[in-house]
N, C-alpha and C positions, 0 to 999 in steps of 0.2 A: 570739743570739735576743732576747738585750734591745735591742739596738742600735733607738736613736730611739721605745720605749715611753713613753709616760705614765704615773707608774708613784703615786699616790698613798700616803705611809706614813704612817699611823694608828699612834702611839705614846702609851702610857697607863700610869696610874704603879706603875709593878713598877720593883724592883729592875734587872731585867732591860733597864731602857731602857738602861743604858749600852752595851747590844751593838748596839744602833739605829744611836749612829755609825760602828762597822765595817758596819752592813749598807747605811747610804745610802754610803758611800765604793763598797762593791763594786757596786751597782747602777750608781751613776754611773761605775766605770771599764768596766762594759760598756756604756756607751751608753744607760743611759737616763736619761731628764730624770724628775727625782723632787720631789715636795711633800711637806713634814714638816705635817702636821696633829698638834697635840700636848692631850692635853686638861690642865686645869689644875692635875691632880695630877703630870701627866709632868715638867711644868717643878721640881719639889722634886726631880726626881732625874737630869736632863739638862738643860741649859740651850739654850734658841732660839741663843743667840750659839756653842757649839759644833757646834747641826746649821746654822745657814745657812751656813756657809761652804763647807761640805762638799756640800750641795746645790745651792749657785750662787744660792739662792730665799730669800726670807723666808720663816720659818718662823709658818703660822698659827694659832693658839691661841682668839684670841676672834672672837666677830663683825664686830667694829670694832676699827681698830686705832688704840688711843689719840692722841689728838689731831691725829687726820690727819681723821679722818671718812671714812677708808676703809671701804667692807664688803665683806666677804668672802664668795661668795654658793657658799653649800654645795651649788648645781643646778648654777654651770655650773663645779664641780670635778666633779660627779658624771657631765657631761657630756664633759670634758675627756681625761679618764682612761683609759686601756687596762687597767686594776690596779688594787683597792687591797687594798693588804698593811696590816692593822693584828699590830704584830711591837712588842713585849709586847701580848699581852692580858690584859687582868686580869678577875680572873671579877665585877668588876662592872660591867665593859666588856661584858664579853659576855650577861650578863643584862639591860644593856640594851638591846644589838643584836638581845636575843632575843624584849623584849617589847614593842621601840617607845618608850624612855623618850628622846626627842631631848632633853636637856638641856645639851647641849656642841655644840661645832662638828662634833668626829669622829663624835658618832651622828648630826645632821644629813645630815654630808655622806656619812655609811653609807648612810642611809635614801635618800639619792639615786643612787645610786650601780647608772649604767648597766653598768658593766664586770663579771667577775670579782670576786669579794672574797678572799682569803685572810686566813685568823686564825691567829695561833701565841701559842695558850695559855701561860702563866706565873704561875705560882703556886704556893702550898707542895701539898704531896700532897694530908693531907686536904682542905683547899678545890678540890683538882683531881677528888676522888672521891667529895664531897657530893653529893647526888643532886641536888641544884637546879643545880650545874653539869653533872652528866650531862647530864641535860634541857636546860637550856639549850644546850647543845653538838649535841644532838639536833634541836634545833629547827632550828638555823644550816644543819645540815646538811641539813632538808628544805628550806629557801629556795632552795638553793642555793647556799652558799657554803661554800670548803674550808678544810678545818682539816687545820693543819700540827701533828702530833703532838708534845707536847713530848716531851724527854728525862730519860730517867733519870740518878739521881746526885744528889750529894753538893747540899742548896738551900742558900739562904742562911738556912734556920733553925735550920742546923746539920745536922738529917735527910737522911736517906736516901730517897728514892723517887721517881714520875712527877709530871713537875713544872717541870723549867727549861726553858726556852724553845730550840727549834732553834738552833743553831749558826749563823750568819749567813750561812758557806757552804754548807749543808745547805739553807735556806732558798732562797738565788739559785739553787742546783741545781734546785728543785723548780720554782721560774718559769721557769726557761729548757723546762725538759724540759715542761713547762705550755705555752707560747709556740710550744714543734716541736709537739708534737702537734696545733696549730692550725692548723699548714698542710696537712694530711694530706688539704685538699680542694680544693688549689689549682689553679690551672688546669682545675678542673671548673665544667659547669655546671650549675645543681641549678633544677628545674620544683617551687612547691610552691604547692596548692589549697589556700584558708583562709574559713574562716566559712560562713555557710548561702547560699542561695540563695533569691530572693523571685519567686514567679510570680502573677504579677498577676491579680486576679479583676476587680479595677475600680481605677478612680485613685487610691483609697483603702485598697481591702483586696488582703493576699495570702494565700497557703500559702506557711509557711516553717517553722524550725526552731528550737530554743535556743543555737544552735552558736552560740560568743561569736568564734570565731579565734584563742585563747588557745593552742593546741596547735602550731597551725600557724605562729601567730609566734615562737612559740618556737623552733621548728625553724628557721625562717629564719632567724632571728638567729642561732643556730648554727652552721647551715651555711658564714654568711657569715664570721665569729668564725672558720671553720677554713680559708677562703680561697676558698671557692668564689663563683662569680657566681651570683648568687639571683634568676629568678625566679618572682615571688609574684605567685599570679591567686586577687585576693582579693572574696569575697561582702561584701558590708553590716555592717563592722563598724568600731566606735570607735575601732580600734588605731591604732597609727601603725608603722612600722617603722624601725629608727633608722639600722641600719648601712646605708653608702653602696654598699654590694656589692650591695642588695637596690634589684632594680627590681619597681616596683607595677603593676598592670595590674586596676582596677576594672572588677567584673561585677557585676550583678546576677542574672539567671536563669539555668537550667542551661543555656537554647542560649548562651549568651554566654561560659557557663566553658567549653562542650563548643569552641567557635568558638577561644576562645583558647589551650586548650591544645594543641588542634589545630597550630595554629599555631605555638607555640614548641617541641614536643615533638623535633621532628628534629632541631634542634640543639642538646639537652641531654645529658646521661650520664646524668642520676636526672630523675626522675620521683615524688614521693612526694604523694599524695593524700591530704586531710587535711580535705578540705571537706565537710561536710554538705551534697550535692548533690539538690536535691527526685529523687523517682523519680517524680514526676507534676506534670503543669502543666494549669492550665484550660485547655481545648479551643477557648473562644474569649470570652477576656477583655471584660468591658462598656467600652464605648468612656465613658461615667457612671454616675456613684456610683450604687446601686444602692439602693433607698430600702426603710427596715425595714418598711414597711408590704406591701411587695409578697407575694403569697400565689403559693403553690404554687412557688415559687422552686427551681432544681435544679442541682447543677452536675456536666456532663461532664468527664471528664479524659483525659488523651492522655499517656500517656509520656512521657516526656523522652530525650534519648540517652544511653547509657553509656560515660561519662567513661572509666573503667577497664577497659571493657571491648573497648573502641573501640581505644585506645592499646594495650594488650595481643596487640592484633591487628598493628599495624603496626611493634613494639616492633622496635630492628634488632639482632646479634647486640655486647653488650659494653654495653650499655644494662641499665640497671637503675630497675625497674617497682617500686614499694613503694605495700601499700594499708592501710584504717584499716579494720574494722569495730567498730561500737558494736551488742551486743545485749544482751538482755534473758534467754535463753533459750538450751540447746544452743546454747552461745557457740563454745567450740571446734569441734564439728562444722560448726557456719553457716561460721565463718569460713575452715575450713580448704575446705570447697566451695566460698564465695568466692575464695579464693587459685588453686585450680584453675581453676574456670573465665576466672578474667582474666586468667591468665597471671602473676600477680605473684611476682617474687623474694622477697618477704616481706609479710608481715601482721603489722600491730600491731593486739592484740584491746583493746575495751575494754568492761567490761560496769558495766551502771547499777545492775548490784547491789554493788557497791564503793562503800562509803562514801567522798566525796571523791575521787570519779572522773567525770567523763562529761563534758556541758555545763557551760560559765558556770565551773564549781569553778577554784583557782589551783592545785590537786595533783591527779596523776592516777596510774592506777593499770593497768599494761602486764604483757600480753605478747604477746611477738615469735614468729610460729607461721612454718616454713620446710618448703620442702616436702620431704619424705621424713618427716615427722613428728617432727622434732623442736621443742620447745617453752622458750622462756627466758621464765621466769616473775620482774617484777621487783616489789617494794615498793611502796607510795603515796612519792611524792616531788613536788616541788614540779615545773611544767609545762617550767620549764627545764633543770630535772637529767631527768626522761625526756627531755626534746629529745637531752640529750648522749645515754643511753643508747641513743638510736635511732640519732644520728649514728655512736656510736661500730661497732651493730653493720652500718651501712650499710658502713664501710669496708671491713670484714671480704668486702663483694660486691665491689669496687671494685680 
């Protein structure tokens, strides 16, 4: 499953780097091509001339590599990368990870860092059960990135307790077995609606929504991350989408999202709705700007079509329909009438009474409603760990 990853390691100065050169050997005898990024305490305890040979790579440490006037550019590793395993982390590695302090290369190229991250904690007990390292460990894990649990036993303080760093093949265990569960959507093709839609009053003004696409990129990044062909029929948003698996198809209005996913829905497996779709449009937009002076001004509106409701209807058997509602109010009941009437395999509810949930926010705050009444209620977590949560309980239809 490593075979031909990018696999970036992040090593910082614990004791524990010495197990860094059994983990890049094993990473590179299953096939994957690996970068040692080291910050400059890691070097007092592993030396660059012992991991680059083993890696095949110069090992990069600073910004510029002395007297070359080489720079090392922490975007396009961050760019590069399928992985990055930082394997020791020390908890003032992770305290910075946790609160944005770029001061080195490795939290640079953290903070850019499009892939995966994995962290394998290392350090004495009590600095592993401070609460400032709780916390920070709590933090990581809302961004989304996983932490590989250290091991108990005997440290280097002499002590007893949690604390030494995973095992190097415990570690590659957990990326391979990371790596399959990635494919678990391959050869599928996944339909996903993202951001608001803008229905035009005049050249200048519309009715729209606060929907950012933040939810819905997330998912498709996901999706794509687990092998699937994505695509993405997206409303009016700043996003970009990075993975190559993900095709774009810009709309602006709802006859435009209704037209296109029309359009691709027959030949998908999922189907997952994610857009803040207007449920009304101006009846008959001004062909100019429409001047603030004018009196007695009024505007008719016309429905729009339903997206979800539409496709629900012509959904074929082995197809899988997934929808989003955001309320305010009788959240579960709304949604779970939602679900019924459009026929959806499942519903993710979202309500704006959740601090750190709804529009615009980077954490959200889910649950998954199935029909016969059962309900999976999850945490606030960052918009790409719910993407996995959703992904993962998609498979479970699939």
């Amino acid at each position: 499953m490593l075979k031909g990853k990018k696999i970036v390691l992040g090593i910082t100065g614990s004791i524990a780097a010495y197990k860094s050169a059994y983990l890049v050997r094993l990473l590179v005898r299953k096939g994957a091509e690996v970068q040692v990024v080291m910050t400059p305490a890691a070097r007092e305890f592993i030396t660059p001339v012992t991991l680059s040979p083993l890696s095949g790579k110069a090992v990069i440490s600073e910004f510029f590599t002395a007297n070359s006037g080489l720079w090392h550019s922490h975007v396009d590793l961050g760019l590069w990368a399928d992985l990055m395993l930082i394997a020791p982390a020390t908890a003032s590695t992770i305290g910075k990870m946790a609160n944005g302090i770029a001061d080195n290369m490795l939290i640079t190229t953290y903070l850019s860092m499009k892939a995966p991250v994995f962290v394998a904690p290392a350090m004495d007990l009590d600095m592993y059960r401070h609460p400032s390292t709780t916390h920070n460990l709590e933090l990581l894990k809302r961004y989304g990135n996983h932490i590989i649990e250290p091991a108990s036993g005997e440290l280097a303080s002499g002590l007893e307790g949690k604390g030494r760093m995973e095992e190097p093949e415990q570690i590659v265990a957990q990326l391979e077995r990371f790596f399959s569960a990635q494919l678990d959507l391959k050869d599928k093709k996944v339909l996903i609606t993202a951001g608001p839609t803008y229905e035009k009053i005049d050249p200048v003004r519309f009715i729209g929504n606060y929907s950012s696409g933040k939810m819905a990129y997330a998912l498709a990044e996901a999706c794509a991350n687990r092998g699937a062909q994505v695509e993405l029929i997206s409303g009016p948003v700043s996003l970009q989408a990075h993975h190559p698996a993900i095709h774009r198809t810009d709309v602006e209005t709802a006859a435009e999202m209704y037209e296109a996913c029309m359009h691709y829905f027959s030949a998908v497996d999922v189907a997952i709705l994610c857009a803040a779709v207007a449920d009304f449009s101006p009846e008959n937009p001004r062909p100019s700007k429409i001047k603030s002076n004018i009196e007695g001004f009024g505007l008719s509106l016309k429905p729009t079509k339903d997206i979800a409701l539409n496709l629900g209807n012509v959904k074929k058997p082995g197809q899988v329909l997934v929808g989003f509602a955001l309320e305010t109010d009788n959240e579960i009941e709304n949604a779970r009438a939602k679900m019924e009437r459009k026929k959806l395999d499942f519903i993710v509810l979202n309500s704006l009474n959740d601090q750190g949930a709804g529009f615009k926010a980077d954490t959200n705050k889910i649950k998954i409603l199935e029909p016969g009444g059962k309900v999976l209620d999850f945490p606030l977590k960052s918009k790409q760990k719910v993407a996995e949560d959703i992904v993962n309980h998609l498979i479970t239809k699939l």
